[in-house]
C-alpha positions in Angstrom: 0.0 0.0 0.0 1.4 3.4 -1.4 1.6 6.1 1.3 0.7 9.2 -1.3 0.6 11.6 1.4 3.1 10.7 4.2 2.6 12.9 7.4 3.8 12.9 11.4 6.7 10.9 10.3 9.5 13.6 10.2 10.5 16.7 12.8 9.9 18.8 10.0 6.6 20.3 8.2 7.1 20.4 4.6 3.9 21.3 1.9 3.3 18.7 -0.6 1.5 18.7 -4.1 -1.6 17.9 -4.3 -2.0 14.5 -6.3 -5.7 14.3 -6.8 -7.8 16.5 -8.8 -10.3 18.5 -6.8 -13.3 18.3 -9.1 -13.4 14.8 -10.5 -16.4 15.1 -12.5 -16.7 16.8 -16.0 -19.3 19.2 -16.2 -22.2 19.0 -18.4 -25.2 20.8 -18.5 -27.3 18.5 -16.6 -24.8 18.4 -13.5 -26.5 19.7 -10.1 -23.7 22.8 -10.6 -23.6 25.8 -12.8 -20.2 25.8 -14.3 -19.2 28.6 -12.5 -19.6 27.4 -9.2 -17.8 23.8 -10.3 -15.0 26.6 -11.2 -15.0 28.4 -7.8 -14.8 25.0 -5.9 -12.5 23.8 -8.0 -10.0 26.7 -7.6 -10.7 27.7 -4.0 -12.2 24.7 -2.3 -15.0 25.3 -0.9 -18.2 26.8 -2.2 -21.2 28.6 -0.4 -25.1 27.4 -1.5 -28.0 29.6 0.1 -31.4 29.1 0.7 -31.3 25.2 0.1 -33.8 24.2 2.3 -37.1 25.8 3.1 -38.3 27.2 6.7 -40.5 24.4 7.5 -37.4 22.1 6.6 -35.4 24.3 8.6 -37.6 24.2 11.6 -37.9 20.6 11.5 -34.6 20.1 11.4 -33.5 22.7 14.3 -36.3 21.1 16.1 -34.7 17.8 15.7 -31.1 19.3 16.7 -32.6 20.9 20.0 -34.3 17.5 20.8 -30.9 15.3 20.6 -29.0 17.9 22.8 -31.9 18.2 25.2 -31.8 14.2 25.4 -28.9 12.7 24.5 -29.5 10.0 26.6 -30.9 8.1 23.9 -27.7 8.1 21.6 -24.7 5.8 21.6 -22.7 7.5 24.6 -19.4 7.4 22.9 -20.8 9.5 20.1 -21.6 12.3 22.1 -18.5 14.8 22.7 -18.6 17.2 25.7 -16.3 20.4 25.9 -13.1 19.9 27.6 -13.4 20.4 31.3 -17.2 21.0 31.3 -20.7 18.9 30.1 -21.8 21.5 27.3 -22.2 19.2 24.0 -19.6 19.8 21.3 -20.9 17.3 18.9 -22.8 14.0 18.5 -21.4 11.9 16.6 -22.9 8.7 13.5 -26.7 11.1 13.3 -27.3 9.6 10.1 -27.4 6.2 11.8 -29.1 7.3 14.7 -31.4 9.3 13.6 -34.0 8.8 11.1 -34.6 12.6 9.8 -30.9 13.6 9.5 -30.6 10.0 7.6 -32.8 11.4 5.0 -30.7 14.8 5.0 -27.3 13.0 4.3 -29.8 10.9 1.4 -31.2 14.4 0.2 -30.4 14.8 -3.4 -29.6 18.5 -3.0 -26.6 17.4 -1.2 -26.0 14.0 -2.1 -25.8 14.5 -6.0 -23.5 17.7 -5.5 -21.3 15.2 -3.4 -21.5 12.4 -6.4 -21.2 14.9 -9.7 -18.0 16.8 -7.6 -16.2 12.6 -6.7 -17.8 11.2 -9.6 -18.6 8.2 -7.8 -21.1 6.9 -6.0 -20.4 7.9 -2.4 -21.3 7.0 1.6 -21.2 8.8 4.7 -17.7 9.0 5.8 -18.4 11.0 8.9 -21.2 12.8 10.1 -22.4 15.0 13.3 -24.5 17.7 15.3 -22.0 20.4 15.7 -23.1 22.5 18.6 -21.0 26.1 19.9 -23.5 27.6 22.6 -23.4 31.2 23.3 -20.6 32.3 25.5 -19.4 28.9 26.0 -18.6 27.2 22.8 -14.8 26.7 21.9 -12.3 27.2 19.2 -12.0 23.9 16.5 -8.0 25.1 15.8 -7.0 24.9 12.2 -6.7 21.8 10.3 -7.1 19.9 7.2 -9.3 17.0 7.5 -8.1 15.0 5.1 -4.4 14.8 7.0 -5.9 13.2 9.9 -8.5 11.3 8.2 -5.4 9.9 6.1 -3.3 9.2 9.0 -5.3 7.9 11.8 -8.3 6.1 9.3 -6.4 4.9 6.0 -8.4 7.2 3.3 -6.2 6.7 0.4 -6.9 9.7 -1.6 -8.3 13.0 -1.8 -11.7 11.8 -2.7 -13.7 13.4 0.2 -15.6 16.7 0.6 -17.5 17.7 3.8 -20.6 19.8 3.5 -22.1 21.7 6.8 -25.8 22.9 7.0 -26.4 25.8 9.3 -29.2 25.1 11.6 -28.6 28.5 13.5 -27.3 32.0 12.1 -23.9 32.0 11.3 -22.4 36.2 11.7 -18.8 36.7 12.2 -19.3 37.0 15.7 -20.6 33.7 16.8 -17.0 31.8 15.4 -18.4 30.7 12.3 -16.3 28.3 10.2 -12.9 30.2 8.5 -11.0 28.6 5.8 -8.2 29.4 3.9 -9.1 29.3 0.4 -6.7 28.0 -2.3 -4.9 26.3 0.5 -6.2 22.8 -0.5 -4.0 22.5 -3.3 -0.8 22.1 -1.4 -1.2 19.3 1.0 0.3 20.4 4.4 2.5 17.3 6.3 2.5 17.4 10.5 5.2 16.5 12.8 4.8 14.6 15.7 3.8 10.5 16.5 0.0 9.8 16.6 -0.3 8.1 20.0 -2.9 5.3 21.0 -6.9 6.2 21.0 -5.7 10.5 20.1 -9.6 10.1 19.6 -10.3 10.3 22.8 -8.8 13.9 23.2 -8.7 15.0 19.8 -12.1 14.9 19.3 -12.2 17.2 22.1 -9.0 19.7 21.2 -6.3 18.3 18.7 -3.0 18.2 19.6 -1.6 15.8 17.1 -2.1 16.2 13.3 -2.4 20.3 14.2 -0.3 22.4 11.4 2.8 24.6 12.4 2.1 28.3 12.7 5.1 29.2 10.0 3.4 27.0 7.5 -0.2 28.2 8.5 1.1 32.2 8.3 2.7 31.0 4.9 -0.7 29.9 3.8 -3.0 33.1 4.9 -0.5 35.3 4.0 -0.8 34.1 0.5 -4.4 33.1 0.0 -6.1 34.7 2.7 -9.0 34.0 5.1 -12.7 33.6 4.4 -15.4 33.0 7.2 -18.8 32.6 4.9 -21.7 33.7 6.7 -25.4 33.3 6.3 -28.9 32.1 8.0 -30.3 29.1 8.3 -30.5 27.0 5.4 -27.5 27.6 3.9 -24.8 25.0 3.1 -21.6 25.2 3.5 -19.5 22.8 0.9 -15.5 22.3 1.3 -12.3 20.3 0.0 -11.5 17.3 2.4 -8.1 19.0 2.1 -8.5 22.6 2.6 -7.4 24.6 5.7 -10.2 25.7 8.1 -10.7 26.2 11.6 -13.6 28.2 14.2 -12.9 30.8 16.5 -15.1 30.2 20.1 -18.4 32.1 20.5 -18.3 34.4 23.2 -21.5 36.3 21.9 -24.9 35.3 23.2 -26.2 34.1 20.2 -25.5 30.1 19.8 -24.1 28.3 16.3 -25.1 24.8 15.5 -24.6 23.0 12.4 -25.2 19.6 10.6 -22.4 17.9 9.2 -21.3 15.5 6.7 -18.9 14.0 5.0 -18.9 12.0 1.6 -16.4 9.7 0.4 -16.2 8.2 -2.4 -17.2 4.4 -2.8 -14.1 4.1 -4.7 -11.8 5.7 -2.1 -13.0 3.5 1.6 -10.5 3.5 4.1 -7.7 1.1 4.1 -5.5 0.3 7.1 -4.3 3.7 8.8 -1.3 5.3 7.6 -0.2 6.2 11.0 -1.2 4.1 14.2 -1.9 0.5 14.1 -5.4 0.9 15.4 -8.0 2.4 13.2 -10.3 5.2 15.2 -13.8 3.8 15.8 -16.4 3.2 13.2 -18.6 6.0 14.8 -16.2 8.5 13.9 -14.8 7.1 10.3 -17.3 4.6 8.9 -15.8 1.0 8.1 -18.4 -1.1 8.3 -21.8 -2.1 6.5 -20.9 1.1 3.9 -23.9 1.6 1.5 -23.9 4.2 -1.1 -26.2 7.0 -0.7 -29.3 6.8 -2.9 -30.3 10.2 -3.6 -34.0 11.3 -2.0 -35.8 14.0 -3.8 -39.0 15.8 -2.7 -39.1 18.2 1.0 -37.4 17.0 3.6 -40.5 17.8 5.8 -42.7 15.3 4.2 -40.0 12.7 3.8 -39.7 13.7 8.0 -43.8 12.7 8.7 
C-alpha cells in the first residue's frame, strides 16, 4: 500500500502537491452545478449554496437538533463529545445512523448528488455529526485539514472526500463561524509529531496531534487569505477534504449549530491507517456495513412525517 501523502513521520513540516484532482467530474449541463460554481470550488475549495432548504425544513430540522442535545441520553454514549473540562455538548457523533430525519438529510439529493457529480462516484457517509457552539461557551475547533488526519489515523487513500455543513442556526462573524483558507487545498500540508494510541479520545475534544505549524499556517493566509462565509439558516456550506479551516469560540450570546457531513467516495473506503496500528472507531470514520447514498428527492418535511 502506497503512502501518497506521508505525514507525522519527520521533525519537519514540509507542503506537498496535491496528487488528486479536486473536481473529479466533467461538467455538463445537466450536473447539479452551474459551471461557475464547479469553477469556484475547483479553484478555491469550498463553495457557499444559500437558501437550500425551506423554513418548514429548517424548523424541523432545528427542532430535531434541539431535541438530541436536550436528550442525549438516547444516543450511543461514545458518540456524544462534551467540551473539555465541562458537560456542554460539542458534537454528537454517526446522526445519520441514529437518527431517522438527519438520515434522510445526508440521502437528500440537493446534497447528495452535489457530493456524487463533484467525486464522480457513487459515495457513503464518511463521517457525520450535530456540531453544537453555545453562546458564550462554545470553543475554538483550531485549524486543520481533514483529510491529513483522516489519512493518518483512518487509512483514506486519496483525496476523494468533501465535507458539506448545514447551518441550523445564524452563522455572523461574531458567533465563530467556520474560516478557511481558500486555495490552500492544493498544497497538501505534512505534521510532525507520532499519533499516539486512542488520540480520539482527546482529539475529538481539542487536537494536539495532526495540528499544522504556525510558519506553514502564516505561509498559507499570507498568500491566500481567510474567508469565514456567513449566512442564515438554510445555507450549506460545501469544502475540500483538504483545505485549511478552523472556528474561533463564540463568546456572543447568540449560539451556532450546524449539521455535518462527510462524503467519500465508494471508490476511495479506508484502508489500514497510515499512521497508528489501530483504526479510530467506526462511529467517527465509517468501516463497516458502507452503502452508497441513494439520492432522496422531494421536501425533507414530508419525507420527515
Amino acid at each position: 500500500m502506497i503512502d501518497h501523502y506521508p505525514s507525522r513521520q519527520t521533525d519537519r513540516a514540509s507542503l506537498l502537491p496535491r496528487l488528486d484532482p479536486v473536481v473529479h467530474g466533467t461538467w455538463t449541463p445537466q450536473a447539479p452545478l452551474t459551471q461557475e460554481q464547479s469553477r469556484f470550488f475547483d479553484e478555491n475549495g469550498y463553495l457557499v449554496l444559500e437558501n437550500q432548504f425551506d423554513a418548514a425544513e429548517i424548523a424541523a430540522l432545528q427542532a430535531e437538533a434541539a431535541t438530541l442535545l436536550a436528550h442525549p441520553a438516547g444516543l450511543k454514549p461514545e458518540t456524544v463529545i462534551t467540551e473539555r473540562n465541562s458537560k456542554e455538548v460539542r458534537s454528537i457523533f454517526e446522526i445519520h445512523r441514529q437518527n431517522a430525519m438527519l438520515a434522510w438529510l445526508a440521502a437528500d439529493a440537493r446534497l447528495s448528488e452535489v457530493a456524487r457529480y463533484l467525486l464522480a462516484d457513487d459515495v457513503y457517509i464518511h463521517q457525520s455529526r450535530l456540531n453544537y457552539k453555545p453562546g458564550f461557551q462554545g470553543k475554538e475547533f483550531y485549524w486543520h485539514s481533514d483529510f491529513e488526519t483522516w489519512h493518518v489515523e483512518d487509512g483514506m487513500p486519496r483525496m476523494r472526500a468533501l465535507s458539506m455543513s448545514i447551518l441550523l442556526a445564524r452563522n455572523t462573524p461574531h458567533n465563530g463561524p467556520l474560516m478557511l483558507i481558500p486555495g490552500s487545498h492544493k498544497e497538501y500540508l505534512t505534521c510532525v509529531g507520532e499519533t499516539p494510541d486512542d488520540h480520539y479520545k482527546s482529539s475529538l475534544k481539542k487536537q494536539e496531534y495532526g495540528v499544522p505549524d504556525e510558519d506553514s499556517l502564516a505561509d498559507l493566509a499570507n498568500r491566500h487569505g481567510i474567508v469565514a462565509p456567513t449566512g442564515e439558516p438554510g445555507t450549506v456550506v460545501i469544502f475540500d477534504c483538504n483545505i485549511m479551516h478552523g472556528s474561533n469560540g463564540n463568546i456572543t450570546p447568540f449560539p451556532r449549530a450546524n449539521a455535518f457531513l462527510v462524503y467519500n467516495a465508494l471508490s476511495n473506503r479506508l484502508e489500514k491507517p497510515f499512521g497508528p496500528a489501530t483504526p479510530r472507531p467506526d462511529f467517527i470514520a465509517a468501516r463497516k456495513d458502507i452503502e452508497p447514498v441513494r439520492p432522496m428527492a422531494g421536501p425533507l418535511k414530508r419525507r420527515a412525517a
